[in-house]
C-alpha positions in Angstrom: 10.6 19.9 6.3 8.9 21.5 3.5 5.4 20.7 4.8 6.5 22.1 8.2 7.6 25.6 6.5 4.4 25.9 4.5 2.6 25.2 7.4 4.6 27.4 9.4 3.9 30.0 6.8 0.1 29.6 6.3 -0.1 30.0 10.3 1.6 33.5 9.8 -0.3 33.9 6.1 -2.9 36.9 7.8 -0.3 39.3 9.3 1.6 39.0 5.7 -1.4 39.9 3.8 -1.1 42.7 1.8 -3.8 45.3 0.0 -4.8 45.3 -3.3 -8.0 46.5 -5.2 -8.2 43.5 -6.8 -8.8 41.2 -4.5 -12.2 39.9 -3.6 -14.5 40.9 -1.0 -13.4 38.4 2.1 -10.3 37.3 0.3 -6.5 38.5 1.5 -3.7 38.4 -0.2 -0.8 36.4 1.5 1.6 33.8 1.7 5.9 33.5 2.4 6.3 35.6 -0.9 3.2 37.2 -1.6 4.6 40.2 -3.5 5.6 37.8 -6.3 2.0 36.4 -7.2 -1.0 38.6 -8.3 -4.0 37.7 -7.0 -7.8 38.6 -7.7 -11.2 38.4 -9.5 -11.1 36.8 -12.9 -14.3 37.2 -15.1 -13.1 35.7 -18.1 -12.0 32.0 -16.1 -14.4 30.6 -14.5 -16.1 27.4 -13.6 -19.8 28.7 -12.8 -21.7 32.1 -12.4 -19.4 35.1 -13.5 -16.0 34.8 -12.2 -13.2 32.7 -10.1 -10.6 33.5 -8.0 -6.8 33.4 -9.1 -3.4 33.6 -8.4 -0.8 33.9 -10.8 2.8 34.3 -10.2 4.5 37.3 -11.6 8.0 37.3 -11.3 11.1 34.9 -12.4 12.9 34.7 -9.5 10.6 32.9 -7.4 11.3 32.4 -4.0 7.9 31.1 -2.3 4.1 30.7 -2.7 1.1 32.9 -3.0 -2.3 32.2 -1.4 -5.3 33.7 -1.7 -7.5 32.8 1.3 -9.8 33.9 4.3 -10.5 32.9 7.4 -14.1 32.5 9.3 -15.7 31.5 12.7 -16.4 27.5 13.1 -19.8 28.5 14.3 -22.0 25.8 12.6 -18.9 23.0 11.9 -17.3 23.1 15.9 -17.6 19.7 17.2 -18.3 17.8 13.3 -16.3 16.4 10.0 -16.5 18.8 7.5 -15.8 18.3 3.5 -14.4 21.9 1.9 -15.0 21.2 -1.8 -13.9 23.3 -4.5 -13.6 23.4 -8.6 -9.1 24.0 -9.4 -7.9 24.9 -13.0 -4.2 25.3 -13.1 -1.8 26.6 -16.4 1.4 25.6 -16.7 2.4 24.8 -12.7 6.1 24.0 -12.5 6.0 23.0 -8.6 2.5 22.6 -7.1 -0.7 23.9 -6.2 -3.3 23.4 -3.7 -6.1 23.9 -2.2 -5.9 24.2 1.7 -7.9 24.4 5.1 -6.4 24.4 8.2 -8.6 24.2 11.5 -7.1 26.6 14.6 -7.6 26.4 18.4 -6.4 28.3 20.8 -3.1 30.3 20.8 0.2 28.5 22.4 2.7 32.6 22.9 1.9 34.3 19.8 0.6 31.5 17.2 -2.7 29.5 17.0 -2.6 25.8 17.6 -3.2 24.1 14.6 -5.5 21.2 14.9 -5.9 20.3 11.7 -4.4 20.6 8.4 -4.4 20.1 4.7 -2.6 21.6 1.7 -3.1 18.8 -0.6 0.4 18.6 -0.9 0.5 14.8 -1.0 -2.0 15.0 -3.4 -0.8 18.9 -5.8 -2.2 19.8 -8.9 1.1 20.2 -11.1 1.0 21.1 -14.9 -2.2 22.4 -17.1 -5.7 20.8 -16.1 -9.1 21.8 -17.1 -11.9 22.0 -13.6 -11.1 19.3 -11.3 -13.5 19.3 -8.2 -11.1 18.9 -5.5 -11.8 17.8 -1.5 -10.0 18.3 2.1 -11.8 16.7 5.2 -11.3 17.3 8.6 -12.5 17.2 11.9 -13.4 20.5 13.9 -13.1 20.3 17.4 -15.0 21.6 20.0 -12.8 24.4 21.0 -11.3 25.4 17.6 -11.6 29.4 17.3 -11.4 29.8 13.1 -11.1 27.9 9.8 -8.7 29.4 7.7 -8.6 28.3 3.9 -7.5 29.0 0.1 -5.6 28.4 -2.4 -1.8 28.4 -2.8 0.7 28.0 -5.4 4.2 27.7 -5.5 6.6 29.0 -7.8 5.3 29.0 -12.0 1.9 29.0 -13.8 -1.4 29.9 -12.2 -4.2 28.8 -10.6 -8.3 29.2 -10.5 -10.6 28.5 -8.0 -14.3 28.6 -7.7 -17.5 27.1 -6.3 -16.4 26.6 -2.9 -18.8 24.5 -0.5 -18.5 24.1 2.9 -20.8 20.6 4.2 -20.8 18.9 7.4 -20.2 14.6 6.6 -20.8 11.7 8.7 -17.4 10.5 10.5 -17.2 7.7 8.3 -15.8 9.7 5.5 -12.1 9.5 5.8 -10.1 12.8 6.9 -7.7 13.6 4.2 -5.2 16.0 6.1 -3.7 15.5 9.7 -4.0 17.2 13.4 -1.2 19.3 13.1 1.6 17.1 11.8 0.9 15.7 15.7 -0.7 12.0 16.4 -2.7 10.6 19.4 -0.1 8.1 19.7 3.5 7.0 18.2 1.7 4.8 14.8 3.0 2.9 12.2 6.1 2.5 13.8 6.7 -1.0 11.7 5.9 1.0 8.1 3.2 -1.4 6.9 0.4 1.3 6.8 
């Protein structure tokens, strides 16, 4: 269920964004509770060149997570397996953090159809770690309309995020999130995978 509300959330993240001065050129603010994480530039924290990304909850009553993310056009990656590779410090995370992409098609009423999906979730960055490089794969279809991606965090501590890469891989290299939470077909149905 938890999954289901985070994705439900991220789907909704761009008309919760909110302004602020300090965040980055292409980056919005957003989230289910974005008031209670600052987000921006940080040029002391960084993994290369001058400066990272962070967000950094600011309240004690927390109720939700932060993300700081963007969306884009497919363009180049419609139709191919793409790896989203990034560089994640975290301090002091009580519940999780993750990296995320999620891959949209077109809308179904008022929402995008996700087709694919990953929050690392099954795989969070919990407690104090120095630069991890961290991956998501997925597939995006022919008829996807954006890539939407970030960082989130949930409840205490803070996160960093830099060196973002974008690369197209050969279908061989395993997908690491899923097509919307839906399958082709009913699978594993005895457990054993």
């Amino acid at each position: 269920m938890k999954l289901r509300l985070v994705l439900f959330a991220l789907t909704l993240a761009p008309a919760m964004a909110l302004a602020a001065d300090t965040i980055p050129n292409g980056w919005i603010k957003a989230g289910s509770h974005p008031a209670e994480y600052e987000m921006g530039t940080d040029s002391s924290t960084h993994h290369g060149g001058r400066a990272s990304g962070y967000v950094k909850a600011v309240t004690k009553d927390l109720h939700g997570f932060g993300t700081l993310m963007q969306t884009a056009d497919p363009g180049q990656y419609l139709g191919k397996r793409v790896r989203l590779s990034a560089f994640v410090k975290s301090e002091m995370v009580s519940d999780w953090a993750g990296v995320w992409m999620r891959v949209d098609g077109p809308a179904q009423g008022n929402q995008p159809k996700v087709l694919a999906f990953d929050n690392m979730q099954s795989r969070p960055i919990k407690g104090t770690t120095d630069w991890t490089r961290v991956e998501i794969v997925l597939d995006v279809p022919s008829d996807a309309k954006d890539i939407a991606f970030g960082i989130l965090l949930s409840r205490d501590g803070e996160v960093w995020l830099d060196d973002l890469k974008f690369e197209v891989v050969p279908t061989n290299v395993p997908v690491t999130g899923n097509g919307g939470g839906i399958t082709k077909a009913p699978t594993n149905l005895d457990f054993e995978k």
